[in-house]
Structure formats: structure tokens, C-alpha cells
N, C-alpha and C positions, 0 to 999 in steps of 0.2 A: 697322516697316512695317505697313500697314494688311492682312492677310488673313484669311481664314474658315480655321476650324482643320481644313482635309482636306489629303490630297493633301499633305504639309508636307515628306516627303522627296523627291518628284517637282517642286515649287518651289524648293528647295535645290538639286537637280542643274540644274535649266532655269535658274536664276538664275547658278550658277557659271558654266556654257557660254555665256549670253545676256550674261554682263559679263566674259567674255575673261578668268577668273581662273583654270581650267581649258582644257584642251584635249584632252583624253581622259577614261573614266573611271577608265582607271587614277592619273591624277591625283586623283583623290579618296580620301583615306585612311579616313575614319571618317565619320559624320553620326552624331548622338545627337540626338535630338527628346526635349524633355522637357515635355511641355504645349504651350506657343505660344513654346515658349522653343525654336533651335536651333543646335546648336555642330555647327561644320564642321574640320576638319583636311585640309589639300590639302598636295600636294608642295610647295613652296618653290622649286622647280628656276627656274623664272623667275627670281625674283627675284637666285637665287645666279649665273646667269646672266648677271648686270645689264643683263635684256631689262625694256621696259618694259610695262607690266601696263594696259593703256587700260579701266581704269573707267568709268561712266556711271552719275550720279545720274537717279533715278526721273525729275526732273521734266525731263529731258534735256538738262539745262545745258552738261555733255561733250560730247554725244554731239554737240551741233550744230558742234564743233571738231575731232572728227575725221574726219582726213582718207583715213588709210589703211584701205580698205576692200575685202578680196578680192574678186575675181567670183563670182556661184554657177557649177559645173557643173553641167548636168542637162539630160536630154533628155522630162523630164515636159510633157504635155500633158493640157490637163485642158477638157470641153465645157462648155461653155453650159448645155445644161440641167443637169449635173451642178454649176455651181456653182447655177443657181436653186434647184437642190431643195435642195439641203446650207444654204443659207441659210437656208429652212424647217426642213428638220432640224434648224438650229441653235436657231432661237428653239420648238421643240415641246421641245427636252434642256432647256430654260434654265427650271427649277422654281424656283427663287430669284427670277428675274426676274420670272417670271406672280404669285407672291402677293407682292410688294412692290414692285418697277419699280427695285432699288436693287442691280442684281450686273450685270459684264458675264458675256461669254460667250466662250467660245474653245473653237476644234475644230481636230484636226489630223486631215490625210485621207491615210492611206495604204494605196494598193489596195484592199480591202472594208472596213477600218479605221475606223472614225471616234468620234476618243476626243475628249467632251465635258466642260471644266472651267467650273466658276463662280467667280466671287471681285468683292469692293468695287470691284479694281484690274485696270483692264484688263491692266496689266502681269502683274500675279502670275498671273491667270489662264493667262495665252500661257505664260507661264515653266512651267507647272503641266503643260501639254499637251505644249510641247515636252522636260520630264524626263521623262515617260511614253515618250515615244518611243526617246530615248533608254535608258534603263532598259529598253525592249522590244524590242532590236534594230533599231527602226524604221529605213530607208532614209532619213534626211533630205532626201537630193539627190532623191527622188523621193516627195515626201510633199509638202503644204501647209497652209497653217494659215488658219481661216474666220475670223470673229470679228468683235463689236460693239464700234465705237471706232473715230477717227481715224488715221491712217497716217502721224502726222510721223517725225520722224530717228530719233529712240529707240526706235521700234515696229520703224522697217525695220531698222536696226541688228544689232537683235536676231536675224532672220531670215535677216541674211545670215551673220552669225558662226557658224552652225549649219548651213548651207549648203543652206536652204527656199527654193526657185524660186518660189515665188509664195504671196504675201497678199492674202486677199481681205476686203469689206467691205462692210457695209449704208453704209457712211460716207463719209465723203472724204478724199481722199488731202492732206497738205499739201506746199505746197511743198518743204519741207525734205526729206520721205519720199521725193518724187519725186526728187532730186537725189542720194539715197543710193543706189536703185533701178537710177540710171543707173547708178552704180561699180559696183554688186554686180551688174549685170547679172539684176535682182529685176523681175516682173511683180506691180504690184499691179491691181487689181480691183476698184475703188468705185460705190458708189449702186448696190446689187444690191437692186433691188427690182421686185415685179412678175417682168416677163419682159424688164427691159430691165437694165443697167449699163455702166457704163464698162472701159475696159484704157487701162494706162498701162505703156509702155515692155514690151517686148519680147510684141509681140502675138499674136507665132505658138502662143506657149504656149495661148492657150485654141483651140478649132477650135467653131465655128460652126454650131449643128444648122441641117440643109436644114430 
């Protein structure tokens, strides 16, 4: 996998949680990071189980075949201006981004919270942000995640598995994302720019400054 060497133990947990290979942390037995190099040890109980383990390649080849996909719960609501400004906040956190144009960016927002990752991959970025959260007690069901990048099946996927009520975006949502959205019952949030953006699927989540 392509990432920038921080944060490596917070991509390791967001990555087990974001590809369904975990489901607690107490299923994680060990990480050992040794350079860019990282070995994982997880329970086994799934598999002794003979439950099945639904993976998802990066380029989200799976991920557009599966079908079973929980609902989020949550009763977060999150305003208008507050996502405009956090989208500002996002690209002022993004120092990688300003001297080269070559990282995204990803924020996860819970209550005064707002913890910023960079990386190559959109993907490892989110993964990065959401093991933070997790490793911090974070509330998922009432946190959200900001971030530069498109919104197909493997992004929303990800968000729903974790149980984030809404993803937002400077970008577009794709097709595929929006039909993941519907099942998980996920609000995303595209073309946040300026003072204007989109909402897709479950609208009540944002509320509207007068």
C-alpha cells in the first residue's frame, strides 16, 4: 500500500474496522510497526466461526458486490455553516497539500474535536482519522468525516461499517456511493464550496442557517 510514514498504528486499527476484519478492539491482539513495515495479530474467532469475513480491495472491486450493508444509527445533526467552515479548516490543516498539490485530506469531527490526516491515498488518509477516533474513545455514531475525494461504494462502505452518519465533500458523490448511502441509511455532502453544496439522502441530518 501506497502511505506517508505517520499515524501507522491509527491506519492499521481504521483499516481493520474499515475492511470488516475486526469488530472491536478488543479483537486486536498485537500491532508491531517496524518502519513502513506493519504486522497485525487479530482474534481468529470469525473465521473459527465459519462467519464470512467481506473484504474490500482498495480499488473497490468487492466492495461494489456487496450487498449486505447495516443502517447507521444516530441522531447527529450537523449546520450548514459548520460544514462550510470545516471545509476551510480542512484545506488550512492540509500542509502537504499547499507545498506540493500531491496528498489528500481527511477530518473526522466530533463535538469540539476535529482531528486532521494527510496521505497519497484518499483511502488511508479516512482509515487514519477514523483509528484516531476509535483509539480515542471517539462516539462514531455521532462524529463525521470531512475530506478531499470522490464518494463511490468503497469510501461509503467504509463509513458505514464504523457507524459515521455522514460524509462530506469538496467533490462528488458517485453513483455507486449514493446507493450504499441508501442501505446504510449515510447522509453525504458534495460540491461544498463557497457557501453553496449539495445533500444526498437523508437530508434532515444537516439543518440550514436562517
Amino acid at each position: 500500500m501506497s502511505a506517508i510514514a505517520d499515524s501507522l498504528e491509527e491506519f492499521a486499527i481504521g483499516y481493520l474496522f474499515n475492511e470488516n476484519l475486526v469488530e472491536s478492539l478488543d479483537d486486536v491482539i498485537n500491532i508491531d510497526i517496524d518502519g513502513t513495515e506493519i504486522n497485525v495479530e487479530i482474534d481468529d474467532k470469525l473465521l473459527k466461526n465459519n462467519q464470512t469475513v467481506l473484504c474490500s480491495d482498495s480499488a473497490g472491486g468487492w466492495r461494489t458486490k456487496i450487498n449486505d450493508v447495516k443502517k447507521v444509527n444516530s441522531s447527529l445533526e450537523v449546520t450548514s455553516g459548520e460544514l462550510i467552515a470545516r471545509i476551510e479548516e480542512l484545506k488550512n490543516n492540509a500542509k502537504i497539500w499547499q507545498a506540493t498539490g500531491g496528498t489528500h485530506v481527511a477530518g473526522l469531527v466530533y463535538k469540539n474535536k476535529f482531528i486532521v490526516k494527510e496521505d497519497v491515498s484518499r483511502h488511508v488518509a479516512v482509515d487514519k482519522v477514523i483509528g484516531y477516533g476509535l483509539l480515542n474513545g471517539f462516539d462514531l455514531s455521532n462524529s463525521y468525516v470531512i475530506y478531499s475525494g470522490r464518494m463511490p461504494a468503497d469510501m461509503v462502505i467504509k463509513i458505514t461499517r464504523v457507524g459515521i452518519p455522514l460524509l462530506a465533500s469538496n467533490a462528488a458523490p458517485a453513483y455507486s456511493g449514493y446507493k450504499i448511502a441508501e442501505k446504510g441509511d449515510v447522509t453525504l455532502v458534495g460540491f461544498i464550496r463557497g457557501q453553496r453544496f449539495n445533500v444526498y439522502n437523508n437530508l434532515g441530518r444537516v439543518i440550514f442557517d436562517k
